[in-house]
C-alpha positions as semicolon CSV with decimal commas, in nm:
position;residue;x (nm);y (nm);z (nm)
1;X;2,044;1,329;1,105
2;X;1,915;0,946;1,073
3;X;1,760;0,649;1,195
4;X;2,037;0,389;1,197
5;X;1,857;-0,016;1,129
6;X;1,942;-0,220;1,426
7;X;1,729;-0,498;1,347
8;X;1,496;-0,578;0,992
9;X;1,296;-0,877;0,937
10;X;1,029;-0,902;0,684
11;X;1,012;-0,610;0,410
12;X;1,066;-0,242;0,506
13;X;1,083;0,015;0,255
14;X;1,037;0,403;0,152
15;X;0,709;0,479;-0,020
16;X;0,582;0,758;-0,184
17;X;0,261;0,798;-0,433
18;X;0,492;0,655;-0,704
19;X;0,608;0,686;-1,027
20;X;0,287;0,779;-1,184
21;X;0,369;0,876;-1,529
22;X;0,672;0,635;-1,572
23;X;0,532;0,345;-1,650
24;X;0,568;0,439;-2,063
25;X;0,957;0,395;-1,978
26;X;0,902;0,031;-1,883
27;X;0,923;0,145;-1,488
28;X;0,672;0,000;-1,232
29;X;0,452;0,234;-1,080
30;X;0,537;0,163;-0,693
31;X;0,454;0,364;-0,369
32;X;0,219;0,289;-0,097
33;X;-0,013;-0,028;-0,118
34;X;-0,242;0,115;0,175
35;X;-0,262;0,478;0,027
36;X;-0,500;0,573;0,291
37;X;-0,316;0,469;0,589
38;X;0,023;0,658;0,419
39;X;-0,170;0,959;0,346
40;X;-0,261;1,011;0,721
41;X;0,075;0,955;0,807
42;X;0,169;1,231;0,638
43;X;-0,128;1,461;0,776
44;X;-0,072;1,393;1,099
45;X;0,279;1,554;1,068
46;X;0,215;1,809;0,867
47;X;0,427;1,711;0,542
48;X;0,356;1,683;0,176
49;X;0,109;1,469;0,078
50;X;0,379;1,319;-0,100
51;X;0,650;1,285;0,127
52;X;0,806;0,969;0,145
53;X;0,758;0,736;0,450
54;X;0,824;0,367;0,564
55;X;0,585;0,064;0,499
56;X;0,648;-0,160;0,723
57;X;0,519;-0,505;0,639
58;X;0,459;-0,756;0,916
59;X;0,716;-0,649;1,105
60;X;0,968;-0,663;1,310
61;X;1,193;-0,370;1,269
62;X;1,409;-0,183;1,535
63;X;1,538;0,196;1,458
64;X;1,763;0,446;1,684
65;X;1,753;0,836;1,624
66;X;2,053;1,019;1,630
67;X;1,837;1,392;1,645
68;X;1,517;1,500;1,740
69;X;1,214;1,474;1,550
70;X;0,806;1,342;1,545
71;X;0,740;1,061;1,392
72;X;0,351;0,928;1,293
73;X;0,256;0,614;1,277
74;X;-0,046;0,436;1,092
75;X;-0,254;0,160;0,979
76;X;-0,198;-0,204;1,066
77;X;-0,251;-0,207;1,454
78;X;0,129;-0,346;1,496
79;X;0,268;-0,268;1,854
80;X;0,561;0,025;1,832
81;X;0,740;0,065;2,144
82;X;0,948;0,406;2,196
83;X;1,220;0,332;2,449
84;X;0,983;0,037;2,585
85;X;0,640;0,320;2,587
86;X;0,394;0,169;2,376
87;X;0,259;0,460;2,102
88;X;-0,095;0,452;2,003
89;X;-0,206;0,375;1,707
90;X;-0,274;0,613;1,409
91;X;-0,115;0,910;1,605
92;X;0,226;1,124;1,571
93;X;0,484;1,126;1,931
94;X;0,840;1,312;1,931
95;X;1,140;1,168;1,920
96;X;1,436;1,232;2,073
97;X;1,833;1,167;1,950
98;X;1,928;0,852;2,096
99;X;1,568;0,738;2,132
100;X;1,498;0,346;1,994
101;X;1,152;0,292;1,783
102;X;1,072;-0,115;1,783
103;X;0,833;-0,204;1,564
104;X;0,696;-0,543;1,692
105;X;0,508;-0,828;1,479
106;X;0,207;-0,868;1,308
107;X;-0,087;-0,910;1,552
108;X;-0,392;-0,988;1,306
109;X;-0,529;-0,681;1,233
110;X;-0,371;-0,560;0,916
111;X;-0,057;-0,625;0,767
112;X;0,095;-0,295;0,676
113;X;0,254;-0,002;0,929
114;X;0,351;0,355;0,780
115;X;0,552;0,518;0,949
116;X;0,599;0,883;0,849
117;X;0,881;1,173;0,996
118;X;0,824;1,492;1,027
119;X;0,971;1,664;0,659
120;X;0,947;1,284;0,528
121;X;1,284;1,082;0,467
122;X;1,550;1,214;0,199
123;X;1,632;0,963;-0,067
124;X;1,725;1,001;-0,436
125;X;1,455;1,140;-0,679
126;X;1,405;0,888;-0,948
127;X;1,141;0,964;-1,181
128;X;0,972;1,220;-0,966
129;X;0,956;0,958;-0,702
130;X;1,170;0,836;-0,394
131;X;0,977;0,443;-0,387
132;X;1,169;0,146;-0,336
133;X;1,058;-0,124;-0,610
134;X;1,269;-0,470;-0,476
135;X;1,158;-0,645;-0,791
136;X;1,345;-0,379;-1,050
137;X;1,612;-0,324;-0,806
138;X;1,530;0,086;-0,812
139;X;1,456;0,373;-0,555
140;X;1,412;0,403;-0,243
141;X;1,694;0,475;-0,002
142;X;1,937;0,211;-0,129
143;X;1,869;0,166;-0,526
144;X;1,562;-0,074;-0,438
145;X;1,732;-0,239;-0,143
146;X;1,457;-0,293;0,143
147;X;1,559;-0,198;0,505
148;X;1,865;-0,400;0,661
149;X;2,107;-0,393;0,961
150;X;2,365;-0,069;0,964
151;X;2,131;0,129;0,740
152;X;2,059;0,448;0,755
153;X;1,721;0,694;0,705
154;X;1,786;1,040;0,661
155;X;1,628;1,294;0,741
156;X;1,595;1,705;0,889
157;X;1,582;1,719;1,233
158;X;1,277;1,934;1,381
159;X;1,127;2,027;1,711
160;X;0,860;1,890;1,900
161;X;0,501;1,937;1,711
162;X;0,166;1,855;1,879
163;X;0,042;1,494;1,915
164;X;-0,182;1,409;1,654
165;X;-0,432;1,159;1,658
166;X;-0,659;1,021;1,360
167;X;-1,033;1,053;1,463
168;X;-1,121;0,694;1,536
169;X;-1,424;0,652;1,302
170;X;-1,173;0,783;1,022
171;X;-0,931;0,500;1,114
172;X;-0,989;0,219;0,859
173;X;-0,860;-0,148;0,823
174;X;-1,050;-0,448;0,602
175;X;-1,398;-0,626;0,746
176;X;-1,408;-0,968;0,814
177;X;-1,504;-1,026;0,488
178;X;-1,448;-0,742;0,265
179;X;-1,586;-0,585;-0,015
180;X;-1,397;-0,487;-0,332
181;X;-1,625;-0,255;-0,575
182;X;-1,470;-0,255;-0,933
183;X;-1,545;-0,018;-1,254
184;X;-1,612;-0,285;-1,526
185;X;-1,386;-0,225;-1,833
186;X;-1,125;-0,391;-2,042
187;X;-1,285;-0,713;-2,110
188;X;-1,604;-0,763;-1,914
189;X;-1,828;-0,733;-2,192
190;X;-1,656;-1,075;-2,323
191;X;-1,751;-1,278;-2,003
192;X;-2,086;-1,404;-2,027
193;X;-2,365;-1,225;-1,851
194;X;-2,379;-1,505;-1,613
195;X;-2,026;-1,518;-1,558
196;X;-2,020;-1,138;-1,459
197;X;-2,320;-1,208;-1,248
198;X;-2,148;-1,499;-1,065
199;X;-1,813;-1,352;-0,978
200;X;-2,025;-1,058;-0,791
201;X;-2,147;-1,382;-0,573
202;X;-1,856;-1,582;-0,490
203;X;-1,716;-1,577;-0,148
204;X;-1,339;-1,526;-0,233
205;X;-1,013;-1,621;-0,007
206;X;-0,700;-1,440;-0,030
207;X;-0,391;-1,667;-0,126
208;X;-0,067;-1,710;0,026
209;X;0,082;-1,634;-0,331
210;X;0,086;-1,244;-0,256
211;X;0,351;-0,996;-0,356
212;X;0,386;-0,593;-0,395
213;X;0,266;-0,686;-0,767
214;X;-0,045;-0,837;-0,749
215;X;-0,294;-1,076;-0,508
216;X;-0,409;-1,387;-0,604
217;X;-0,768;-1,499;-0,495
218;X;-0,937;-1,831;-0,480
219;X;-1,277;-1,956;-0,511
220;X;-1,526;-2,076;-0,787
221;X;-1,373;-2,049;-1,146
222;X;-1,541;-1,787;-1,371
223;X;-1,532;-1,919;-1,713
224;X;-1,243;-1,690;-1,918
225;X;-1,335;-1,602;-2,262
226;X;-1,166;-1,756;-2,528
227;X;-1,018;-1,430;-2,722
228;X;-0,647;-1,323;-2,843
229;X;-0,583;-1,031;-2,676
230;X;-0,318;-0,782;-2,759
231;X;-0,074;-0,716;-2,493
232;X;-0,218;-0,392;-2,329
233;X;-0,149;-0,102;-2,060
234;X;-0,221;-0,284;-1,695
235;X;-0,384;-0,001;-1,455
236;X;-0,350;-0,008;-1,074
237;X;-0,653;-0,209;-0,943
238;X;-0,690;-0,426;-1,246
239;X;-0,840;-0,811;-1,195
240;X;-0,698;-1,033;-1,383
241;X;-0,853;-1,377;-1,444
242;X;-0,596;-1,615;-1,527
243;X;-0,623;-1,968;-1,705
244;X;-0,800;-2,145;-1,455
245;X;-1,068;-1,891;-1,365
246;X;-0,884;-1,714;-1,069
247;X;-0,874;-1,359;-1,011
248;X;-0,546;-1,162;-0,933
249;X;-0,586;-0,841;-0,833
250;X;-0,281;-0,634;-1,016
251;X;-0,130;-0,332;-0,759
252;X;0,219;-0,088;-0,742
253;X;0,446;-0,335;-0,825
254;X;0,281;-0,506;-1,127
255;X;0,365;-0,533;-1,469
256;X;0,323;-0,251;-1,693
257;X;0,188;-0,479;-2,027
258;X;-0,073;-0,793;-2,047
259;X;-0,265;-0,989;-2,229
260;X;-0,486;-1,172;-2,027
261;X;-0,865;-1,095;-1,979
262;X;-0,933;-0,842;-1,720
263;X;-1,289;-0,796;-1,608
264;X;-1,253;-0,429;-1,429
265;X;-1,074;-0,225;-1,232
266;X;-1,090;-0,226;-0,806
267;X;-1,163;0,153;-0,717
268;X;-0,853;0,287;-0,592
269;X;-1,052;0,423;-0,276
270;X;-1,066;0,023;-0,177
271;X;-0,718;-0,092;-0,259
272;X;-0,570;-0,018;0,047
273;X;-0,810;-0,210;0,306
274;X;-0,725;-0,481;0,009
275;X;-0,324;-0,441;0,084
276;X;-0,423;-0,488;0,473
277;X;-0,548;-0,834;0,470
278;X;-0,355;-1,177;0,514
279;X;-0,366;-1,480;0,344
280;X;-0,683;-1,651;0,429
281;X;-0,905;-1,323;0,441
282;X;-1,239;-1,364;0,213
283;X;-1,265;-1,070;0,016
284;X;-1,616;-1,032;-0,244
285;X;-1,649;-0,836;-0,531
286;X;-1,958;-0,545;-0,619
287;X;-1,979;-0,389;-0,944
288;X;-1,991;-0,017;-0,940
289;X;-1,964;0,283;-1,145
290;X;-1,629;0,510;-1,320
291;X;-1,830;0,825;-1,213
292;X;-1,856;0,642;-0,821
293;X;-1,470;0,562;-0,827
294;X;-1,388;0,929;-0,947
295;X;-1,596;1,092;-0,737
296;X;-1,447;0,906;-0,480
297;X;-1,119;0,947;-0,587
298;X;-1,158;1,341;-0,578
299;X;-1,296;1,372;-0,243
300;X;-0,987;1,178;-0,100
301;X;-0,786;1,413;-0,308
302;X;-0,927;1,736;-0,187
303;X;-0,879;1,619;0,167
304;X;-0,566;1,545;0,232
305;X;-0,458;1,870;0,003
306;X;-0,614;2,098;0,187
């Protein structure tokens, strides 16, 4: 039982939550950039929290079942069409063998669709996780290969469940101009005082130079300490300033060691409205607290596990 790939563009792959403890082998973390959005995926079905799932970026991708299932779909508000009925967003529908899913293209209000089946898709286990990373060439359901004509998705076929819908006020994709709070660590207490207190100020745009590894902002310089630092352990969320004063903001792709200065540490709670903005989007930075992002962290946590 499958979805056979008629028609890829763009980059499809299977996510997961990663490989979480594998980044001491050298291995990048990957899994979902929106966690949020693949998280309710999941919910709305029923599965795992874990379970692995498609993100969909941009678009457009075309899929045919060969057995029955329910499929969810969330996040970016990008038009999916089940034999030519348009599915609303952020809800689950059944599918039936021979039925065609088209995923159309992006429309401007985030970039990133999950797209979750009931069970979640089968693909090899590698290092407790079943995420495609393109850049090491590893997981997923084609040893790091994205989503391309003639392949194939497995997974069990099921009957029809309920429709699901995500409460509307729970359904969340970036502000006009959004806010990023961050956990100051690593090397903020080399910037100057008015160098921390300026970056909290500046009216940032997201650059075209974007990847699964990391986003790279634009806007005033911050002036970069002048330190050697050792090569150290990068953690998901962390902003890196590079030479000239810009900030990249590191996610499930990125490198594993790095020595340039780092002034915190996006909550993980705001990463994902981060992963659903295009280039041009002006993203600002607020400094917050480790006991805010853990908190915050937790209740997410408890509710999708329970």
């Amino acid at each position: 039982m499958s979805f056979v790939v008629k028609a890829a563009k763009g980059q499809s792959i299977l996510v997961d939550r990663g490989r979480v403890h594998a980044q001491a082998a050298g291995l990048s973390q990957g899994g979902a950039l929106d966690e949020y959005s693949y998280l309710w995926a999941n919910r709305l079905l029923g599965n795992p929290a874990n379970a692995a799932a498609l993100e969909i970026t941009l678009g457009p991708l075309t899929l045919v079942a060969t057995a029955n299932t329910t499929i969810a779909i969330t996040g970016a508000h990008i038009p999916v069409q089940v034999n030519q009925r348009i599915l609303s967003p952020w809800s689950s529908t059944t599918i039936k063998a021979g039925d065609k899913i088209t995923v159309g293209f992006y429309q401007g209000q985030g970039t990133r669709l999950y797209l979750a089946v009931k069970h979640g898709f089968e693909a090899p286990n590698f290092f407790q996780s079943r995420s495609c990373v393109v850049r090491e060439q590893l997981g997923g359901h084609a040893q790091g290969a994205p989503l391309a004509v003639g392949h194939t998705l497995n997974f069990t076929a099921s009957s029809p469940q309920p429709k699901r819908t995500t409460p509307v006020a729970l359904q969340k994709l970036p502000a006009p101009q959004q806010l990023l709070r961050f956990i100051p660590s690593y090397q903020f207490a080399s910037f100057e005082q008015a160098e921390r207190e300026r970056f909290c100020r500046i009216t940032y745009q997201l650059s075209p130079q974007m990847d699964r590894m990391g986003f790279r902002l634009q806007g005033e310089a911050i002036a970069v300490p002048a330190t050697n630092i050792t090569s150290e352990g990068i953690a998901l969320g962390s902003i890196q300033l590079d030479a000239q004063g810009q900030p990249i903001v590191l996610l499930s792709d990125r490198q594993n060691i790095g020595g340039y200065s780092k002034i915190g540490v996006v909550y993980r709670v705001d990463l994902g409205l981060l992963a659903q903005c295009a280039p041009g989007h002006t993203i600002q930075f607020s400094q917050g607290s480790l006991e805010e992002a853990w908190q915050l962290q937790q209740q997410r946590e408890h509710f999708f596990n329970t």
